[in-house]
RODO-358555 format. One record per atom (N, C-alpha, C): residue in three letters; atom name; x, y, z; chain. Coordinates in Angstrom, 2 decimals. Example, Ala and Ser with C-alpha at 12.3 -4.5 7.8 and 13.67 -1.06 7.14 Angstrom:
BEGIN
+--------+-------+---------+---------+---------+--------+
| residu | atome |      px |      py |      pz | chaine |
+--------+-------+---------+---------+---------+--------+
|    ALA |     N |   13.19 |   -5.69 |    7.80 |      A |
|    ALA |    CA |   12.30 |   -4.50 |    7.80 |      A |
|    ALA |     C |   13.20 |   -3.30 |    7.80 |      A |
|    SER |     N |   12.85 |   -2.25 |    7.08 |      A |
|    SER |    CA |   13.67 |   -1.06 |    7.14 |      A |
|    SER |     C |   12.90 |    0.03 |    7.87 |      A |
+--------+-------+---------+---------+---------+--------+
***
This chain:
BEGIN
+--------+-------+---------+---------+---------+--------+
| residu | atome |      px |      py |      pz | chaine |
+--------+-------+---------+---------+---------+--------+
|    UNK |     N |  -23.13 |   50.19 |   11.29 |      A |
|    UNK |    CA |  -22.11 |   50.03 |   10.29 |      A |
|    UNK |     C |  -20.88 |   49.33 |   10.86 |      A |
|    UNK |     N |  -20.52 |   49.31 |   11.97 |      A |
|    UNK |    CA |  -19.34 |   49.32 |   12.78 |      A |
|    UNK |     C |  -19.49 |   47.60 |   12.75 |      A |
|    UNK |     N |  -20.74 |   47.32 |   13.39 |      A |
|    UNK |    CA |  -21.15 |   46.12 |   13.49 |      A |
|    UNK |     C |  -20.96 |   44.94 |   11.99 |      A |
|    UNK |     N |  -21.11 |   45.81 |   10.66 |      A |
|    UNK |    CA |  -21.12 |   44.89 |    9.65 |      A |
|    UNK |     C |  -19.69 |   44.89 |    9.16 |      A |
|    UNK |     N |  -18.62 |   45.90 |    9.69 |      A |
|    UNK |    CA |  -17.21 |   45.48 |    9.50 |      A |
|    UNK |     C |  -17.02 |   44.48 |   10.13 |      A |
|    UNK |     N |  -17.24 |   44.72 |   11.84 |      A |
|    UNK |    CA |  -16.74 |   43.47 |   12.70 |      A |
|    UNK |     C |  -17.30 |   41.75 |   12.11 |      A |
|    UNK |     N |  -18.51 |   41.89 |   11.68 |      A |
|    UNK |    CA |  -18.95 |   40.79 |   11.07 |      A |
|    UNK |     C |  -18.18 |   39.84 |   10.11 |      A |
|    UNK |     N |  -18.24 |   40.93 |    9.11 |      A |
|    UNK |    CA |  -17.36 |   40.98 |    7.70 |      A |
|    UNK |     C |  -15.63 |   40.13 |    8.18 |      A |
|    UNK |     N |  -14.89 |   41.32 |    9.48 |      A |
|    UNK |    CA |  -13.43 |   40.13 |    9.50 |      A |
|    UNK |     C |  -13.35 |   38.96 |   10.36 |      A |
|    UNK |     N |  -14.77 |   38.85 |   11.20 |      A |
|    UNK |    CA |  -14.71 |   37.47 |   11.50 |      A |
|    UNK |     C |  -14.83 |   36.51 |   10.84 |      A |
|    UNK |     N |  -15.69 |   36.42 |    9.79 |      A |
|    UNK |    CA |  -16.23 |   35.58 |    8.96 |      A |
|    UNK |     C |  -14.74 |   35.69 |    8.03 |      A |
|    UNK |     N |  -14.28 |   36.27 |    7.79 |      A |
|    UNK |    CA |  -12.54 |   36.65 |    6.82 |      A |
|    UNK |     C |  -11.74 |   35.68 |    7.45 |      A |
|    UNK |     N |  -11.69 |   35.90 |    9.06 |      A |
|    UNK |    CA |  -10.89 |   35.61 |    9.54 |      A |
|    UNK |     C |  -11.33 |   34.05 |    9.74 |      A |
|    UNK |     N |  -12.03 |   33.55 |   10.00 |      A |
|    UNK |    CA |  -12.78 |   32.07 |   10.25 |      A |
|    UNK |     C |  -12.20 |   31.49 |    8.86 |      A |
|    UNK |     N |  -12.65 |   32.07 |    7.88 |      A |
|    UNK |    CA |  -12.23 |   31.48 |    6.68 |      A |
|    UNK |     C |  -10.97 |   31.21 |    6.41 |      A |
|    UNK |     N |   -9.74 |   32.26 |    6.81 |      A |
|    UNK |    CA |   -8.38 |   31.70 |    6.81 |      A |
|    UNK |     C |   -8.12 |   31.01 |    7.85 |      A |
|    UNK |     N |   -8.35 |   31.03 |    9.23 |      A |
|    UNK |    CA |   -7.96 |   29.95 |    9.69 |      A |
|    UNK |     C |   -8.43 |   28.76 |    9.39 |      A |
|    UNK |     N |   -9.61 |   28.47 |    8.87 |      A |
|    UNK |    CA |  -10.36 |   26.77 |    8.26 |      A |
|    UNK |     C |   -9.39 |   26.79 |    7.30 |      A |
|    UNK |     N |   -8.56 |   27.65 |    6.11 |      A |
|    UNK |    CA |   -7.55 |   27.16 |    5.37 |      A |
|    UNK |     C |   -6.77 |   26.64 |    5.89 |      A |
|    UNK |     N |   -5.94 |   27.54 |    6.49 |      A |
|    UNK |    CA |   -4.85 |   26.96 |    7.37 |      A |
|    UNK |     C |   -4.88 |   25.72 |    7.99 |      A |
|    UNK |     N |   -5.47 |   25.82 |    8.37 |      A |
|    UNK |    CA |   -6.09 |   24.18 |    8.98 |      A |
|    UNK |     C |   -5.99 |   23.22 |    8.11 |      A |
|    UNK |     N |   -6.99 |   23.27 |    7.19 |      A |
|    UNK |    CA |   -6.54 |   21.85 |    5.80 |      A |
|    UNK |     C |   -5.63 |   21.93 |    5.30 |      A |
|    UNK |     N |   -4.60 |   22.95 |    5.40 |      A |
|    UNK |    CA |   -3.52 |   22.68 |    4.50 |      A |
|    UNK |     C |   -3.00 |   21.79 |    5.27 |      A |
|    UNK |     N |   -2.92 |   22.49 |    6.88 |      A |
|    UNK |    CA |   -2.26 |   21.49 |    7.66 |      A |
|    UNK |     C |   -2.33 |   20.16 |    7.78 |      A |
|    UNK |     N |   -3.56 |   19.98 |    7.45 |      A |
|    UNK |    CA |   -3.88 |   18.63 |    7.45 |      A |
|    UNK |     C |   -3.39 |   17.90 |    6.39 |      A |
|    UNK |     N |   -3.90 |   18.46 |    5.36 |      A |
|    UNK |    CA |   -2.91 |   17.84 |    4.06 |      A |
|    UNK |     C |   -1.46 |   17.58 |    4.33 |      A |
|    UNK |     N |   -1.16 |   18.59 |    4.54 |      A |
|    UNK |    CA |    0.43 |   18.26 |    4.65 |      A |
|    UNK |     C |    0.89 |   17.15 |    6.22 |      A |
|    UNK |     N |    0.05 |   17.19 |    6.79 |      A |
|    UNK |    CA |    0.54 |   15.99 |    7.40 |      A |
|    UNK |     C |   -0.16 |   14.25 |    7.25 |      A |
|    UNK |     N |   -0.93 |   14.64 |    6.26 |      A |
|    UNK |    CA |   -1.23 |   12.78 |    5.48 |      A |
|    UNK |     C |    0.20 |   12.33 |    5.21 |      A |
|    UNK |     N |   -0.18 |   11.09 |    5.05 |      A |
|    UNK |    CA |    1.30 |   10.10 |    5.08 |      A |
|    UNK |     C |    1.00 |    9.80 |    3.60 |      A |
|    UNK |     N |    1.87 |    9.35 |    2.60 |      A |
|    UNK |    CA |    1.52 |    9.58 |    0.88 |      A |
|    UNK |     C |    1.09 |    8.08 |    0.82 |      A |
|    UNK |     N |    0.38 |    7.83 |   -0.21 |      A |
|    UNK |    CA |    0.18 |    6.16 |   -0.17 |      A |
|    UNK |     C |    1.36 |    5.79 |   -0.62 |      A |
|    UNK |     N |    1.39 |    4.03 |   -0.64 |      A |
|    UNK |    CA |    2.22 |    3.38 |   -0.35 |      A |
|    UNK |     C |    2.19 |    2.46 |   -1.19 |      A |
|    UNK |     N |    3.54 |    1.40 |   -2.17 |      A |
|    UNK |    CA |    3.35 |    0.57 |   -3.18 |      A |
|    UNK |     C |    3.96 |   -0.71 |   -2.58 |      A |
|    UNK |     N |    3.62 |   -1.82 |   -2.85 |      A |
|    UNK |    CA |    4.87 |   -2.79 |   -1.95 |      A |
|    UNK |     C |    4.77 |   -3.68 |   -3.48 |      A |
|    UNK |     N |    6.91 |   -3.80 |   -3.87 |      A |
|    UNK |    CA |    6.22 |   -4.83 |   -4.53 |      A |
|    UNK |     C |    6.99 |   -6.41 |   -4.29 |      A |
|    UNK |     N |    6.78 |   -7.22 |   -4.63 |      A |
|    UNK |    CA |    6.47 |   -8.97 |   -3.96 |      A |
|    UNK |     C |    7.33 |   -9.46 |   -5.36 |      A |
|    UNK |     N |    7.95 |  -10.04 |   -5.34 |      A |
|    UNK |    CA |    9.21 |  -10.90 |   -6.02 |      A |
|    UNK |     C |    9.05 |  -12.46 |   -5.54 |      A |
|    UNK |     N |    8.32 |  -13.68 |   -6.42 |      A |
|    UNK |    CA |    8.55 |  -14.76 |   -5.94 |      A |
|    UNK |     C |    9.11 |  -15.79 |   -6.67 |      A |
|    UNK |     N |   10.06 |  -16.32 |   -6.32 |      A |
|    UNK |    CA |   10.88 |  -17.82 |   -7.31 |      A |
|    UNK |     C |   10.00 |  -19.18 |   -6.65 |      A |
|    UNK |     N |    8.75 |  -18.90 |   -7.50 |      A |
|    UNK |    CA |    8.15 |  -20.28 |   -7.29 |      A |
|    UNK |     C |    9.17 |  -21.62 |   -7.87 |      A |
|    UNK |     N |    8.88 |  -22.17 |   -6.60 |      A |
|    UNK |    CA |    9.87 |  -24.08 |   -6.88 |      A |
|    UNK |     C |    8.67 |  -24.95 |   -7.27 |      A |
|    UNK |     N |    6.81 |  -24.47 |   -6.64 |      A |
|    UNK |    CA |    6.25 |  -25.94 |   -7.18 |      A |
|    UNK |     C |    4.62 |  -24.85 |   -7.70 |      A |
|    UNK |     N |    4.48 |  -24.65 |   -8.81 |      A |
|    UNK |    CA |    3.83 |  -23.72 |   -9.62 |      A |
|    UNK |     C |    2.29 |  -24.22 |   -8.53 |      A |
|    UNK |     N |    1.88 |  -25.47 |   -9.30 |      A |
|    UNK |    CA |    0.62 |  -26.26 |   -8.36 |      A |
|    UNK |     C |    0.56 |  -26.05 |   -6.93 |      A |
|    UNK |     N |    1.15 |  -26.32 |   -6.17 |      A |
|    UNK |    CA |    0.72 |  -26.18 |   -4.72 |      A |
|    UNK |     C |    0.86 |  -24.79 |   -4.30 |      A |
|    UNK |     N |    1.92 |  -23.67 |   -5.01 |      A |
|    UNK |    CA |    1.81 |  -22.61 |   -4.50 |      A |
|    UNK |     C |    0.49 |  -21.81 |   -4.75 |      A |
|    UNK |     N |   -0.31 |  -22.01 |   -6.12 |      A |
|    UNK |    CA |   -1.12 |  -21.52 |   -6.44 |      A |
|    UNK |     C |   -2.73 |  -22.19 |   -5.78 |      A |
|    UNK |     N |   -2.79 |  -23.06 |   -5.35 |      A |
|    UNK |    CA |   -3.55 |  -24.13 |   -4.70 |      A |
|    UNK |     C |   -3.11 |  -23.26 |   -2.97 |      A |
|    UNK |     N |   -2.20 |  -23.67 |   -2.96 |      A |
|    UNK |    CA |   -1.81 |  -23.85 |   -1.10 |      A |
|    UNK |     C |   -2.37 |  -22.19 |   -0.46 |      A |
|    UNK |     N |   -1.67 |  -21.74 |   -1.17 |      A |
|    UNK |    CA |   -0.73 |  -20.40 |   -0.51 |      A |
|    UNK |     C |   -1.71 |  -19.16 |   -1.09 |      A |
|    UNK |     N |   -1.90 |  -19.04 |   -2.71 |      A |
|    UNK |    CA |   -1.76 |  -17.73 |   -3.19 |      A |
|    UNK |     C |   -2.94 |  -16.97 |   -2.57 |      A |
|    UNK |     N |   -4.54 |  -18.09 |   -2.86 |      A |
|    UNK |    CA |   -5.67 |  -17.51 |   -2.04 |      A |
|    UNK |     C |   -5.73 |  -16.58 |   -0.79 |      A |
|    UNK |     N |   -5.31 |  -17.57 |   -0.01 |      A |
|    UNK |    CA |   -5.32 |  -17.24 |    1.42 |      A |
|    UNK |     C |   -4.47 |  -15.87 |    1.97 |      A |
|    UNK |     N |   -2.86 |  -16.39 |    1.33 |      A |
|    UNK |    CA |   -2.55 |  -14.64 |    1.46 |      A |
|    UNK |     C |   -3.01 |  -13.67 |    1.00 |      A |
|    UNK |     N |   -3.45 |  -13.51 |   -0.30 |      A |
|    UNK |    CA |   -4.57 |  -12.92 |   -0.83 |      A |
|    UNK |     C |   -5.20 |  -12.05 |    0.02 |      A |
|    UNK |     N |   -6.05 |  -13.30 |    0.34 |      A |
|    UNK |    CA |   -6.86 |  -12.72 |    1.35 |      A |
|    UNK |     C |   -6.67 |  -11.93 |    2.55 |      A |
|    UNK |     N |   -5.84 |  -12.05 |    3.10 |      A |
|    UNK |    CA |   -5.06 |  -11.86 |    4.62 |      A |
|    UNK |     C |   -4.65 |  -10.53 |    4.23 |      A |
|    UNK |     N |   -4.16 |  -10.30 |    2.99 |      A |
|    UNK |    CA |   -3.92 |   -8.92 |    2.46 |      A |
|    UNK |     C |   -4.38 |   -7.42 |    2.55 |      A |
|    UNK |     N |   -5.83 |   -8.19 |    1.38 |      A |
|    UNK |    CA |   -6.67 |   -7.32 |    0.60 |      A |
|    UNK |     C |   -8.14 |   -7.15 |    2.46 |      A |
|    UNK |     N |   -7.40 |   -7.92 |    3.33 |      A |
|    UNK |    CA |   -8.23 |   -7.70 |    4.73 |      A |
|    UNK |     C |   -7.31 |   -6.59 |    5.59 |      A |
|    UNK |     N |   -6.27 |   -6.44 |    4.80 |      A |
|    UNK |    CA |   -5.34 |   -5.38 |    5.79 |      A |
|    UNK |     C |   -5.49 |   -4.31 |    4.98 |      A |
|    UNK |     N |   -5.85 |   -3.90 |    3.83 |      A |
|    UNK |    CA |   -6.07 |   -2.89 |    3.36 |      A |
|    UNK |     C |   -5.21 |   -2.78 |    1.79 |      A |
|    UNK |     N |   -4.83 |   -3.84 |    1.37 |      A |
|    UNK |    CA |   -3.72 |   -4.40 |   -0.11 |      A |
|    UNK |     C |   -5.14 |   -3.93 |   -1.12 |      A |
|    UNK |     N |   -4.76 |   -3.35 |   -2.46 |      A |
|    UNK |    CA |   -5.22 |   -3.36 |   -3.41 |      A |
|    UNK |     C |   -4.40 |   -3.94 |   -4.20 |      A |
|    UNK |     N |   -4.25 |   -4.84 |   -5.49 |      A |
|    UNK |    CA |   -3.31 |   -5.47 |   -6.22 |      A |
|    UNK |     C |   -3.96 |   -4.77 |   -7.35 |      A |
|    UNK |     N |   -2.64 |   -4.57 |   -7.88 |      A |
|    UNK |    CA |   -2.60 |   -3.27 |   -9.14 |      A |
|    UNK |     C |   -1.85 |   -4.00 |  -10.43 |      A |
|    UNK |     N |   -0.75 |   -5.40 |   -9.56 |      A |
|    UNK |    CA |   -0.35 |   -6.54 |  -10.39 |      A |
|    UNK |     C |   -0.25 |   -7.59 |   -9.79 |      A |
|    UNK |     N |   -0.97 |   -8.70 |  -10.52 |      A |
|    UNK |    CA |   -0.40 |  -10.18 |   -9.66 |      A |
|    UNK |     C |   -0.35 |  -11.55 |  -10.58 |      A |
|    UNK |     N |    1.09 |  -11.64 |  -10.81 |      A |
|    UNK |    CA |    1.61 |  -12.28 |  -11.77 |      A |
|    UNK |     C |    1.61 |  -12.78 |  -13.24 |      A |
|    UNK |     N |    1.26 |  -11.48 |  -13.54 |      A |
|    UNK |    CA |    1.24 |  -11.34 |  -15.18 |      A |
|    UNK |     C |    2.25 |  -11.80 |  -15.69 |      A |
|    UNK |     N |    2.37 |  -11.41 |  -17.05 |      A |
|    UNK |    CA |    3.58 |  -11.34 |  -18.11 |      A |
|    UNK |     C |    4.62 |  -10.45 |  -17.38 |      A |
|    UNK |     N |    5.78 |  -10.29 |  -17.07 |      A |
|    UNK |    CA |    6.67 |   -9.67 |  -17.24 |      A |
|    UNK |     C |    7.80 |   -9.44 |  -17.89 |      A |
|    UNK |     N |    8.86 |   -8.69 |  -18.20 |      A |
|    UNK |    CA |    9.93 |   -8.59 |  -18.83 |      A |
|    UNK |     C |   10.83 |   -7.40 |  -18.25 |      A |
|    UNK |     N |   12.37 |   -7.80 |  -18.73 |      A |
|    UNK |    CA |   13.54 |   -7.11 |  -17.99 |      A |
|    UNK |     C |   13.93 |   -6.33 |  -19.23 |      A |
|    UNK |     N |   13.03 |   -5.03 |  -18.63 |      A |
|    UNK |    CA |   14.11 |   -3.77 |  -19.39 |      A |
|    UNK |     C |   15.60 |   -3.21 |  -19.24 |      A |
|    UNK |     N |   16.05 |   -3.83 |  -18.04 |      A |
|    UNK |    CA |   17.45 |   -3.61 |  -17.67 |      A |
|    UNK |     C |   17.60 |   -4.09 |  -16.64 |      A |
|    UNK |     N |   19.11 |   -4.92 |  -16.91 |      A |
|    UNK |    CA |   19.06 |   -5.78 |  -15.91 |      A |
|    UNK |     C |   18.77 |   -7.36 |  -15.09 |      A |
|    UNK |     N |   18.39 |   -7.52 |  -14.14 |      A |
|    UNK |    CA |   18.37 |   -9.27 |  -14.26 |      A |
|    UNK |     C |   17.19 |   -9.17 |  -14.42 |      A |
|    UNK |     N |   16.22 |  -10.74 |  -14.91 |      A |
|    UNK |    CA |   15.49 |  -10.61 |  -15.06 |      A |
|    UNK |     C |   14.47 |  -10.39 |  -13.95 |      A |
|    UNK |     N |   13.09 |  -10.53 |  -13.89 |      A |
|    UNK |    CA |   12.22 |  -10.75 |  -12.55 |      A |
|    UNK |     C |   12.03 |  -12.13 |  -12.48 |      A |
|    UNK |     N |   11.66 |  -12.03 |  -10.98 |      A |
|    UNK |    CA |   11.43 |  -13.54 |  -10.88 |      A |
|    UNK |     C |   10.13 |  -14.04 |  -11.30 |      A |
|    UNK |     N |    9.89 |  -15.58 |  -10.67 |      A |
|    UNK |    CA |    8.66 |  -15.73 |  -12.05 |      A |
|    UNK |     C |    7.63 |  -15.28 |  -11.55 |      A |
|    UNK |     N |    7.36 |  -14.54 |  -10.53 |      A |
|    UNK |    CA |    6.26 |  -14.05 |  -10.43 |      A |
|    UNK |     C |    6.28 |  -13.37 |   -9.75 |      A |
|    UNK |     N |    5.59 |  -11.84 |  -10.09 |      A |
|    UNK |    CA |    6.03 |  -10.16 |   -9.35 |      A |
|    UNK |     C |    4.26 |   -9.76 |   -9.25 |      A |
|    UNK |     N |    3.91 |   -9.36 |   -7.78 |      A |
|    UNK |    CA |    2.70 |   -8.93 |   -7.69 |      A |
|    UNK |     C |    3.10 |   -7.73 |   -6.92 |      A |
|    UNK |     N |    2.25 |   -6.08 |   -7.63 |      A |
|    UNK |    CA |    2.89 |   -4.93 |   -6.90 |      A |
|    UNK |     C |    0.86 |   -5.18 |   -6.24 |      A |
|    UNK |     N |    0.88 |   -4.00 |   -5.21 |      A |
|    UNK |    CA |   -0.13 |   -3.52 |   -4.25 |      A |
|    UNK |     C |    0.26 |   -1.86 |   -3.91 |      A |
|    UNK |     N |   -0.85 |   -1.59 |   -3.74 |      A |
|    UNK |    CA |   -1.30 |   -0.44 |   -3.37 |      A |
|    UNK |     C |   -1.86 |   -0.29 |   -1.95 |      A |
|    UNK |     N |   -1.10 |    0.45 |   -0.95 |      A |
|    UNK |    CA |   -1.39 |    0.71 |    0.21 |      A |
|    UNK |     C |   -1.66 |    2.33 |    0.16 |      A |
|    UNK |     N |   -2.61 |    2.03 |    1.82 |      A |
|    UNK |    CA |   -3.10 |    3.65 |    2.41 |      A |
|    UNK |     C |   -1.89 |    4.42 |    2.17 |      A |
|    UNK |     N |   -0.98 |    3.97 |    3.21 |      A |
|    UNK |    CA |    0.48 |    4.78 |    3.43 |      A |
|    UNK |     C |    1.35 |    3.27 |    3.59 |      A |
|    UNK |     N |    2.82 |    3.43 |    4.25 |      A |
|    UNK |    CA |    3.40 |    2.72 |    4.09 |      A |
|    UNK |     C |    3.31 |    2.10 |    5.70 |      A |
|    UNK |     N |    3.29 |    2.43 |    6.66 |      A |
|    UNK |    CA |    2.65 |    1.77 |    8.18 |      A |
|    UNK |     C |    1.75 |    0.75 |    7.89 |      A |
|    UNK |     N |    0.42 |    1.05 |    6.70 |      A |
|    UNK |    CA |   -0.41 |    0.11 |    6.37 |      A |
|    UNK |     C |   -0.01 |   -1.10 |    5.92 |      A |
|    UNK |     N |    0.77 |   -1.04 |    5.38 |      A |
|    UNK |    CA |    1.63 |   -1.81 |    4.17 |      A |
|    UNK |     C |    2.54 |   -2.95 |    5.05 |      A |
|    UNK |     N |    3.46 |   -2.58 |    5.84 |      A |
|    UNK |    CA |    4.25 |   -2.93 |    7.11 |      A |
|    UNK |     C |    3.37 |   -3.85 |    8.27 |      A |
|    UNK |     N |    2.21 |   -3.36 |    8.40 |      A |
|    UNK |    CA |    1.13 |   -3.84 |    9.38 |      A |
|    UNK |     C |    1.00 |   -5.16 |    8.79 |      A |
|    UNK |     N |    0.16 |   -5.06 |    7.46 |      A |
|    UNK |    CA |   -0.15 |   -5.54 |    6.60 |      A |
|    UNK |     C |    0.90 |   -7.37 |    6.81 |      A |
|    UNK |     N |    1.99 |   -7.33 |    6.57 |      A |
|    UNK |    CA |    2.60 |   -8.11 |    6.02 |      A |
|    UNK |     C |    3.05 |   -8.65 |    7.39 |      A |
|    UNK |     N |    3.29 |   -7.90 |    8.45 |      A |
|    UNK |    CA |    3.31 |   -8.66 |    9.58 |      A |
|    UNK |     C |    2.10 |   -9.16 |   10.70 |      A |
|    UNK |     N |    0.89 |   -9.23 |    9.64 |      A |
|    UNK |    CA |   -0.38 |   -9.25 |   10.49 |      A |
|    UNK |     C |   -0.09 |  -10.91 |   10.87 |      A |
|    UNK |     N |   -1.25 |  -11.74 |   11.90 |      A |
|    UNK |    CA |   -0.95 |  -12.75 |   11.73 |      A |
|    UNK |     C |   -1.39 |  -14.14 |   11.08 |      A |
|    UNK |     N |   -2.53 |  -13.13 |   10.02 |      A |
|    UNK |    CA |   -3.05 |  -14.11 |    9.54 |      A |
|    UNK |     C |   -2.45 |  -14.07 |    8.22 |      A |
|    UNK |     N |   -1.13 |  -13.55 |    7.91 |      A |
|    UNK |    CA |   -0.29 |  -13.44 |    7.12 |      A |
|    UNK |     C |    0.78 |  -14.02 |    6.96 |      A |
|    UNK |     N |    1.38 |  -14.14 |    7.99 |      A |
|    UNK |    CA |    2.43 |  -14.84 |    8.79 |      A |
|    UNK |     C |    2.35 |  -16.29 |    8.86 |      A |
|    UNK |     N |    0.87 |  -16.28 |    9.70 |      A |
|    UNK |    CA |    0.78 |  -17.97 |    9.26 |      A |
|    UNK |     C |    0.65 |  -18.69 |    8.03 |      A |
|    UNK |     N |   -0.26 |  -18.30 |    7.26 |      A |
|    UNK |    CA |    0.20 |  -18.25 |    5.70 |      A |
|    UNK |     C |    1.38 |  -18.46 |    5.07 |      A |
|    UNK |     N |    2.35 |  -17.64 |    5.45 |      A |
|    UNK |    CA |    3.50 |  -17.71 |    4.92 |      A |
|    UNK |     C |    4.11 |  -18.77 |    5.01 |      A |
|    UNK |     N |    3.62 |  -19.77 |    6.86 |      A |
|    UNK |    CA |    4.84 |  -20.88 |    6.69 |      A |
|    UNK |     C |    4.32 |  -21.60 |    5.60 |      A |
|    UNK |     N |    3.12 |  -21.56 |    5.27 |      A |
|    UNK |    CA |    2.68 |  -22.73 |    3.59 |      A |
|    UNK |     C |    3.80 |  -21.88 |    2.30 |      A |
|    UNK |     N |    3.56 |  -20.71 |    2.33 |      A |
|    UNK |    CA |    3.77 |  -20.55 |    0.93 |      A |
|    UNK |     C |    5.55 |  -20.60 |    0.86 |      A |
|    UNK |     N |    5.82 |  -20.17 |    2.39 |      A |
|    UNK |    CA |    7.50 |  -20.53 |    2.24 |      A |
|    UNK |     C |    8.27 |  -22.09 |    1.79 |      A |
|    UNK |     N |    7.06 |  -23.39 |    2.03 |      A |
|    UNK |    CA |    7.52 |  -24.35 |    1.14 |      A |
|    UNK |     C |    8.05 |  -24.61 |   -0.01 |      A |
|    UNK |     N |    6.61 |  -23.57 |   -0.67 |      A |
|    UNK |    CA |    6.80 |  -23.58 |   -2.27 |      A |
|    UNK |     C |    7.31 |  -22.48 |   -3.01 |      A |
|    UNK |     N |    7.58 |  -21.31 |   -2.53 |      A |
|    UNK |    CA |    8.62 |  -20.39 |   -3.00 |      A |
|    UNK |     C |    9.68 |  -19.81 |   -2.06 |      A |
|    UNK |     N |   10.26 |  -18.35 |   -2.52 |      A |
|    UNK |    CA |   11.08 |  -17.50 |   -2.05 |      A |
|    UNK |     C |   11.21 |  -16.78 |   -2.67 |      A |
|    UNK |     N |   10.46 |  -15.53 |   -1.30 |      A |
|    UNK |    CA |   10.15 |  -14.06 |   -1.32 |      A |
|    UNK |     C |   11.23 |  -12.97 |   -1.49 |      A |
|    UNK |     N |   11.04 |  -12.00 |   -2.40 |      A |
|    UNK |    CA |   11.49 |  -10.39 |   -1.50 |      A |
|    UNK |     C |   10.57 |   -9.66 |   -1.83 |      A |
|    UNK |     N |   10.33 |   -8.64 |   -0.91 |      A |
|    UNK |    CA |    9.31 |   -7.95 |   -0.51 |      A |
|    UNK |     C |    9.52 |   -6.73 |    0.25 |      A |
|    UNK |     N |    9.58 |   -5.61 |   -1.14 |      A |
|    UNK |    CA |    9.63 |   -4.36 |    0.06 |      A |
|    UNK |     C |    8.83 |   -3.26 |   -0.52 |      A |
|    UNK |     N |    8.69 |   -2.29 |    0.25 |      A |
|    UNK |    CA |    7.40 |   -1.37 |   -0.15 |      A |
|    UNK |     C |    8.30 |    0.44 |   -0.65 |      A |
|    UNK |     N |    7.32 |    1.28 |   -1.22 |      A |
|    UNK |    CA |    8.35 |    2.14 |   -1.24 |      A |
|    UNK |     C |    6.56 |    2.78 |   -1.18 |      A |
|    UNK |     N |    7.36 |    4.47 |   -0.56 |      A |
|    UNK |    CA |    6.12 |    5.67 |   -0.47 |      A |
|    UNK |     C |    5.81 |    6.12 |   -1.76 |      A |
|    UNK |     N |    4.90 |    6.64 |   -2.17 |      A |
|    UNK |    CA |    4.75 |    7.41 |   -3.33 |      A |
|    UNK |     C |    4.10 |    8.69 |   -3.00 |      A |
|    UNK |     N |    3.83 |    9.20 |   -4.16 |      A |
|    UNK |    CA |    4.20 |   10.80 |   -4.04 |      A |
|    UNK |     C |    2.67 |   11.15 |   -3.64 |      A |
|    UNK |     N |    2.97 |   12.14 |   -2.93 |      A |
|    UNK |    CA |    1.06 |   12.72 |   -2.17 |      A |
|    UNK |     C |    0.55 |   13.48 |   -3.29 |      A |
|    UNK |     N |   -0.65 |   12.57 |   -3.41 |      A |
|    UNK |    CA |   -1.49 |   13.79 |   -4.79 |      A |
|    UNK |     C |   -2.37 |   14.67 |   -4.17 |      A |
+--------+-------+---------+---------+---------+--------+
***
């Protein structure tokens, strides 16, 4: 009998510490991450030709999901957007940061910096 108590609070006890544990873990994930991209295209053709692919690509290879890339927009308050706003979806925000200073990104950029001008910043979002 003695034996099926001791059983009984190991297996109790195994079980709260494996909680404890994932919570911990949970709580130390980093929350995903949104970045969003503001561009004042100057030459519509070559940016979309030159540039848009390739960063694209260089992106969605660092881990970018695009959630928007240059739809319709409009200014609910405020100035307007520029003419073209693409948001992304990152792991966390390190990803995101990596991401944009990778270097097959970078090089990219000196094309697309011909034909527009960027802002570009990312913000965390909330851990589900």
């Amino acid at each position: 009998m003695k034996i099926q108590y001791t059983a009984t609070l190991a297996v109790l006890t195994g079980f709260g510490l494996g909680a404890i544990t994932v919570q911990t873990l949970h709580a130390q994930a980093k929350p995903p991450a949104f970045t969003i991209v503001e561009i004042d295209v100057t030459n519509e053709e070559a940016f979309t030709k030159e540039y848009a692919p390739t960063a694209g690509k260089a992106l969605m290879d660092a881990g970018a999901k695009f959630l928007a890339r240059g739809g319709k927009t409009v200014s609910i308050e405020g100035d307007p957007p520029k003419s073209r706003v693409i948001v992304q979806a990152w792991e966390n925000i390190d990803k995101a940061q990596a991401g944009f200073a990778s270097a097959a990104y970078k090089e990219n950029r000196k094309v697309g910096d011909k034909y527009a001008k960027f802002r570009i910043f990312a913000v965390e979002g909330l851990a589900q």
